[in-house]
VOFIZA-732414 format. One record per residue (C-alpha): residue in three letters; x, y, z. Coordinates in steps of 0.5 Angstrom, whole numbers, padded with zeros to 4 digits, always signed. Layout:
% VOFIZA-732414
ALAXYZ/...
This chain:
% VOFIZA-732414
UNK+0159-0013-0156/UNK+0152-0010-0157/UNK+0150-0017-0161/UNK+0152-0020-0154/UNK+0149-0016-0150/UNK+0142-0017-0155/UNK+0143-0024-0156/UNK+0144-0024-0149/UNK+0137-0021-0148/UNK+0133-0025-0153/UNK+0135-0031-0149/UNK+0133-0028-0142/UNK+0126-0027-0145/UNK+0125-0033-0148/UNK+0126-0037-0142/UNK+0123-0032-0138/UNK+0117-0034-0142/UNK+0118-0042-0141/UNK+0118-0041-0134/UNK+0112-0038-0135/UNK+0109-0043-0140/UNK+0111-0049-0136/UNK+0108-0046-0129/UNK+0101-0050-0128/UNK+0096-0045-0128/UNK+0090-0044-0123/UNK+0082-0043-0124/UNK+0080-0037-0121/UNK+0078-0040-0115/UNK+0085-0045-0114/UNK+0081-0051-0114/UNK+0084-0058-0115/UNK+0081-0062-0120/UNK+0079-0068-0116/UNK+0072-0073-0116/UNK+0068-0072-0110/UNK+0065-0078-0107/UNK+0058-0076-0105/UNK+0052-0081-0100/UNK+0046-0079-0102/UNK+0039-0082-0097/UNK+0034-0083-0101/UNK+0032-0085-0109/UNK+0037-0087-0114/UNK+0034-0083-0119/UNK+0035-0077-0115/UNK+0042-0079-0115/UNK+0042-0079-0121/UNK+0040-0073-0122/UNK+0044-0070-0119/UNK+0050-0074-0122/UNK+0048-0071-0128/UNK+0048-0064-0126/UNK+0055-0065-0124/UNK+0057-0065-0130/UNK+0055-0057-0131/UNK+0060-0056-0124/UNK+0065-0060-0128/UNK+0064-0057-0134/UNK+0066-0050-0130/UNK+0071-0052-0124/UNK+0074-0059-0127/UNK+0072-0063-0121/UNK+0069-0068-0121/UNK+0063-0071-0117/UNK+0060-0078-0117/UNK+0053-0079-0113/UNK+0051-0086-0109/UNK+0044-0086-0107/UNK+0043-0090-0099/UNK+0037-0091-0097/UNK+0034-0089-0090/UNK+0033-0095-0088/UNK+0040-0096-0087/UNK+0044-0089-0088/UNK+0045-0088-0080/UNK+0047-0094-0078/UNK+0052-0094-0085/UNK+0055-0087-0083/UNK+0056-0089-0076/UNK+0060-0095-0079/UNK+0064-0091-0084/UNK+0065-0086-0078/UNK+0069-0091-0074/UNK+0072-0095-0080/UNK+0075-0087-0083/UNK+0072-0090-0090/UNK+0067-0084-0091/UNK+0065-0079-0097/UNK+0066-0072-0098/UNK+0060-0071-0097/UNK+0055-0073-0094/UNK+0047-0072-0094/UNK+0043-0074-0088/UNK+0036-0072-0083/UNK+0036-0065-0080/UNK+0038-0067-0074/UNK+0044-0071-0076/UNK+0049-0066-0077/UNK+0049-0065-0070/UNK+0050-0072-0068/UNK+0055-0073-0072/UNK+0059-0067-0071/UNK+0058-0068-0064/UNK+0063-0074-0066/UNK+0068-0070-0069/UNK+0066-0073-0076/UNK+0064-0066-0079/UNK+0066-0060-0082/UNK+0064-0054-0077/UNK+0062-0050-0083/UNK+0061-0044-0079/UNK+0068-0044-0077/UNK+0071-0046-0083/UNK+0067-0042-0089/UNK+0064-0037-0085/UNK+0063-0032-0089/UNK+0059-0036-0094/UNK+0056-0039-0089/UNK+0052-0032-0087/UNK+0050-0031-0094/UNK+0047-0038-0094/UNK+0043-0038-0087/UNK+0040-0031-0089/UNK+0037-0035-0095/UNK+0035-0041-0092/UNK+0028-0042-0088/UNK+0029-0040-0080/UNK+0025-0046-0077/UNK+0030-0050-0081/UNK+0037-0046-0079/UNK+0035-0047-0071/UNK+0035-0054-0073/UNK+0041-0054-0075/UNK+0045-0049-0071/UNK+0048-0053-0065/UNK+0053-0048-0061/UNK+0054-0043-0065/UNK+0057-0049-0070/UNK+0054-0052-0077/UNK+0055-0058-0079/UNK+0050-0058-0086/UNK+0046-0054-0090/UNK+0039-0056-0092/UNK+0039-0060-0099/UNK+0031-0060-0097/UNK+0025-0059-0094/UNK+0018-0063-0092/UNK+0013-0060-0088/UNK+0006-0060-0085/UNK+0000-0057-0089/UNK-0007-0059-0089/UNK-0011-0061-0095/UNK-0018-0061-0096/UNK-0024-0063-0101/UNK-0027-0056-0104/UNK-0033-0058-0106/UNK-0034-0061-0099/UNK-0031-0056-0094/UNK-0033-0049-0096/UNK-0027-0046-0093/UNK-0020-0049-0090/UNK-0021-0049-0081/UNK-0017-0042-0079/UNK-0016-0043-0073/UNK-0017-0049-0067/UNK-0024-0047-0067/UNK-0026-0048-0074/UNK-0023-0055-0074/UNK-0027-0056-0068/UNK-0034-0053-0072/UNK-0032-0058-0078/UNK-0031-0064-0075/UNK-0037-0062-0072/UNK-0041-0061-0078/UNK-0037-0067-0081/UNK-0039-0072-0076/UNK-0046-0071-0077/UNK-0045-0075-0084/UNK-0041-0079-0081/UNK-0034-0076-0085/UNK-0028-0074-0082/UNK-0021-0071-0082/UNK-0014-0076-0082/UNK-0007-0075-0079/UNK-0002-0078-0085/UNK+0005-0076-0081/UNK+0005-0076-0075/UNK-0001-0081-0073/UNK-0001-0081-0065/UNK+0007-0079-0066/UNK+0012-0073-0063/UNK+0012-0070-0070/UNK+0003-0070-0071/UNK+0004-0068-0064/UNK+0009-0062-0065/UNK+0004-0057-0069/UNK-0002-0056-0063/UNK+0005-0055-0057/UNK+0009-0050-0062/UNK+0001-0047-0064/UNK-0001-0046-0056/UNK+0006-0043-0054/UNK+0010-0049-0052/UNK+0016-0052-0054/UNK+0020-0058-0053/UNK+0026-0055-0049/UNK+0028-0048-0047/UNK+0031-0044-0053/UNK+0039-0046-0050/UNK+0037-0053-0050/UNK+0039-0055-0043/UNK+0032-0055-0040/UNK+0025-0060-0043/UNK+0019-0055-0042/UNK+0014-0061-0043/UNK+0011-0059-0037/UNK+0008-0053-0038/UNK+0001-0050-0038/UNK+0001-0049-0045/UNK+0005-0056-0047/UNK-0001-0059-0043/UNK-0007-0055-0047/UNK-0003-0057-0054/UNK-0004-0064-0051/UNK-0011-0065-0049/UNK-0014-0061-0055/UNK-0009-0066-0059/UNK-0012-0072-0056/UNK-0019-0070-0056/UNK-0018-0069-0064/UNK-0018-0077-0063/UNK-0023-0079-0058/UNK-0028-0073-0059/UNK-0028-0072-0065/UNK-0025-0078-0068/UNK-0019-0078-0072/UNK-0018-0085-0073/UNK-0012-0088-0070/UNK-0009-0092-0075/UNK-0006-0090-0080/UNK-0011-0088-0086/UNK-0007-0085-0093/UNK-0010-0079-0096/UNK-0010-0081-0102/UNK-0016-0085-0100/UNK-0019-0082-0095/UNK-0020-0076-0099/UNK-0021-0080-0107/UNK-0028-0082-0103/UNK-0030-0076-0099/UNK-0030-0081-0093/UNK-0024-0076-0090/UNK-0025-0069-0094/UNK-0020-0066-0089/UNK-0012-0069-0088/UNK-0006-0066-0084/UNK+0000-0069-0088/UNK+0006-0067-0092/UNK+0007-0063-0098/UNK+0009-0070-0102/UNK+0002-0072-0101/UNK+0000-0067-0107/UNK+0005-0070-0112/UNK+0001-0077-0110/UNK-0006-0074-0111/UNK-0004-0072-0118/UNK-0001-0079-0120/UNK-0006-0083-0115/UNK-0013-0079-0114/UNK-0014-0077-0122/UNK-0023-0077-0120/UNK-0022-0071-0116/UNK-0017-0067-0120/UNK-0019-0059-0119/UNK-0024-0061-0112/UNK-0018-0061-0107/UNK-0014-0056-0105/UNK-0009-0054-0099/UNK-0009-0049-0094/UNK-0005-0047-0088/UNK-0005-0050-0081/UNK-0010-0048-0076/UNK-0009-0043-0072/UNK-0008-0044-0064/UNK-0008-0040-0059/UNK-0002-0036-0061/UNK-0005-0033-0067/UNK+0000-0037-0070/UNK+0000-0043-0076/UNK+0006-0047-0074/UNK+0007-0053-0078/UNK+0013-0058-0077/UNK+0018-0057-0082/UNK+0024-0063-0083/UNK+0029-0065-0089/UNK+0036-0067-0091/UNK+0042-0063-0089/UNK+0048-0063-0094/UNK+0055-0063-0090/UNK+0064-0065-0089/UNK+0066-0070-0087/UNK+0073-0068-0084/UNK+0076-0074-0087/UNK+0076-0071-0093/UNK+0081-0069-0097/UNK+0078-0064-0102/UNK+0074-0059-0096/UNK+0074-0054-0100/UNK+0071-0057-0107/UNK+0067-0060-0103/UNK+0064-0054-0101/UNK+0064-0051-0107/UNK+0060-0056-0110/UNK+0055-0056-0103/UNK+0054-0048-0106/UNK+0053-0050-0113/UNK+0047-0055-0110/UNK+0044-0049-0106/UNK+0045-0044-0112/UNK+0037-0042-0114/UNK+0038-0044-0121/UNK+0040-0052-0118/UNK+0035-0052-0114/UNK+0030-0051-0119/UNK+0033-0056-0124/UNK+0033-0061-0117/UNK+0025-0059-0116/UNK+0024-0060-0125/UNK+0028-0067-0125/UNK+0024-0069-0119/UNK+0017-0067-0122/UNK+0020-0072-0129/UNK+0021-0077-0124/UNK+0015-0077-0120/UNK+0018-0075-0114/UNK+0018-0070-0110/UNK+0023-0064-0108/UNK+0022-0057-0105/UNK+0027-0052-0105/UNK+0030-0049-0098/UNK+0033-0043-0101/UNK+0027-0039-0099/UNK+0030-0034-0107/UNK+0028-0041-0110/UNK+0021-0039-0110/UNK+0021-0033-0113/UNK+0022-0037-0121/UNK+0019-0044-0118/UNK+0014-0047-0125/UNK+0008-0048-0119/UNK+0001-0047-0119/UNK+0000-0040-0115/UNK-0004-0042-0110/UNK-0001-0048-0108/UNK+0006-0044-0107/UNK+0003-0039-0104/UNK+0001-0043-0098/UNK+0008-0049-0098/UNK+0012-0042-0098/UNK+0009-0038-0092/UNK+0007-0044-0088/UNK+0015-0046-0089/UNK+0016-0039-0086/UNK+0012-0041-0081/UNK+0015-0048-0079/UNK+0020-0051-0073/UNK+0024-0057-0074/UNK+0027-0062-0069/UNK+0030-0059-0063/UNK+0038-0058-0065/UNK+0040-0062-0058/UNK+0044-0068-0056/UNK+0040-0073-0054/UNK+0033-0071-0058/UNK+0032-0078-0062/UNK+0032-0082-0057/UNK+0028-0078-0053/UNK+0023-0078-0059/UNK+0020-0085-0058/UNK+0018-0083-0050/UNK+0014-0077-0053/UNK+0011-0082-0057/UNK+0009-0086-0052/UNK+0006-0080-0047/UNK+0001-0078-0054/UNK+0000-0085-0054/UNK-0002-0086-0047/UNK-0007-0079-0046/UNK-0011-0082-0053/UNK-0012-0089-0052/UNK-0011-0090-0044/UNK-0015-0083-0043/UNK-0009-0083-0038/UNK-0008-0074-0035/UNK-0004-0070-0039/UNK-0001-0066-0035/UNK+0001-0072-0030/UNK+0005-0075-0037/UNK+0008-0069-0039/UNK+0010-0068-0032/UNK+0014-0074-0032/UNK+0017-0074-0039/UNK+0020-0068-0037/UNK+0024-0072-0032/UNK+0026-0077-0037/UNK+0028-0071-0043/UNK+0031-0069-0038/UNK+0036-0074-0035/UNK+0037-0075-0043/UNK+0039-0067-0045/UNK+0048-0069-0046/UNK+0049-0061-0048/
């Protein structure tokens, strides 16, 4: 009878020890092993970079990620057909005020609702003027992959010191002139986004803080706009469009105001006066305050995926201090440009100090787009109201006034 009951035993832990060995097992993080389909707008070799730091993602989660590039050329149209057509990837990168858009539609994964915990750890490192570009109602639709903005760029041996305020600009534009030298717009040439800096440095802004009303019409909006278009009338900036490449390489322009690529393509393209420029932040305007313009992609969900969840598992991976470092060192081998927008990233970014010095603390002093329905159609008729006080010396005050009645009607929040 013992021999039975022992035998009976022995098999009972054998096959609790099957069943055991047969159940599938879970990673720490109970991920499927799937390939994630990712759009990416921009450079192929970009892409590729990121495909092959996927492999790494691979190595510890099992999943599995291919990455195609789209250009920006089409990237919009072509996501708002795949949209209609319920042919989209996991992920999707994008312009910064994309998400809202297609969020809006019903296309994307509100991050805040569903990975919300993650979510306040990641806005907490992320560059403010970016977030509120981002944040619509209380929902996120993306997360940065990027970042672009404005700084100013000068010749050292021909200015003595960067302008520090609206003032000082006016000085050395004076100084300039007499040798018959001056400063260029390279991004945002008689545009919204030129334009932008001088509003948000007077104390102005494009809408109120819930979007729901243009503000164009404000004093301060009207003293951005007139200083702005008597930097081309009075002092002569030029009105088409100079690269700063040129304007500084011959001293013609020792002064620009463009985005921070423009330092990879003096390296590369302006290698006879390697050591005699510099950059500097924005002047100040009557605020005290440097503003400069800040854009970038975003990386979001589309809610037809079916692996949400290791999508975002990857998105983190992207935004994760040690990716973005190898984003920023693979771009510098491709002479491309990245700048990381998780604000940790910078504390082991392999850059001059004095050039991360200034791209860091201007981007903390930097706003992005207005996170509004409506805004990119409403951008073109900003551009026209610059375009109209520069060049047809038309009031200022008269076209922001009636710009703000057209923003209006245009608001769909």
């Amino acid at each position: 009878m013992r021999k039975i009951v022992f035998l009976f035993l022995v098999l009972s832990l054998f096959a609790c020890q099957k069943l055991q060995a047969d159940k599938p097992t879970e990673t720490k993080t109970n991920l499927k092993k799937v390939e994630l389909r990712m759009w990416l707008v921009g450079a192929e070799s970009q892409a590729k970079t990121i495909n092959k730091l996927a492999r790494i993602f691979t190595q510890k989660t099992g999943i599995k990620v291919h990455c195609e590039a789209i250009s920006w050329g089409q990237a919009h149209s072509k996501y708002l057909t795949s949209i209609a057509g319920d042919v989209v990837p996991d992920i999707g990168t994008m312009g910064l005020t994309w998400g809202t858009e297609f969020g809006s539609l019903g296309a994307m994964v509100d991050l805040a609702k569903d990975f919300q915990k993650d979510l306040n750890n990641i806005k907490a490192d992320v560059f403010p003027g970016m977030w509120k570009s981002i944040e619509y109602k209380n929902q996120v639709f993306g997360i940065p992959f990027d970042l672009s903005e404005h700084i100013l760029y000068y010749r050292t041996d021909l200015i003595k010191n960067p302008p520090a305020t609206w003032q000082d600009l006016q000085k050395i534009l004076q100084d300039l002139a007499k040798e018959k030298k001056g400063m260029i717009f390279d991004w945002g040439t008689l545009e919204w986004i030129g334009f932008a800096p001088f509003l948000w440095q007077a104390g102005g802004d494009f809408y109120n803080t819930d979007g729901t009303k243009c503000m164009l019409n404000s004093p301060e909006a009207q003293i951005a706009l007139v200083f702005f278009s008597q930097l081309y009338t009075k002092y002569n900036v030029p009105k088409t469009k100079i690269p700063v490449e040129q304007g500084m390489r011959t001293g013609d322009f020792p002064m620009a105001i463009s985005g921070n690529w423009k330092i990879l393509s003096l390296t590369l393209f302006a290698p006879e006066i390697a050591g005699r420029w510099s950059i500097a932040f924005l002047p100040a305007g009557p605020t005290g305050k440097h503003t400069a313009f800040i854009g970038g992609r975003i990386m979001g969900i589309f809610k037809k995926s079916k692996n949400k969840r290791e999508a975002w598992e990857f998105i983190k991976f992207l935004f994760s201090p040690e990716i973005q470092n190898k984003l920023y060192e693979e771009a510098k081998l491709e002479e491309d440009s990245y700048l990381p927008p998780n604000i940790k990233t910078w504390d082991t970014l392999s850059m001059e100090e004095k050039f991360r010095q200034v791209l860091k603390n201007q981007a903390l002093d930097a706003k992005g787009p207005p996170s509004i329905l409506g805004w990119d159609v409403s951008t073109r008729l900003i551009d026209e109201v610059v375009q109209r006080v520069v060049l047809e010396n038309k009031s200022a005050k008269e076209e922001l006034s009636k710009v703000t009645l057209e923003l209006d009607k245009l608001i769909k929040n």
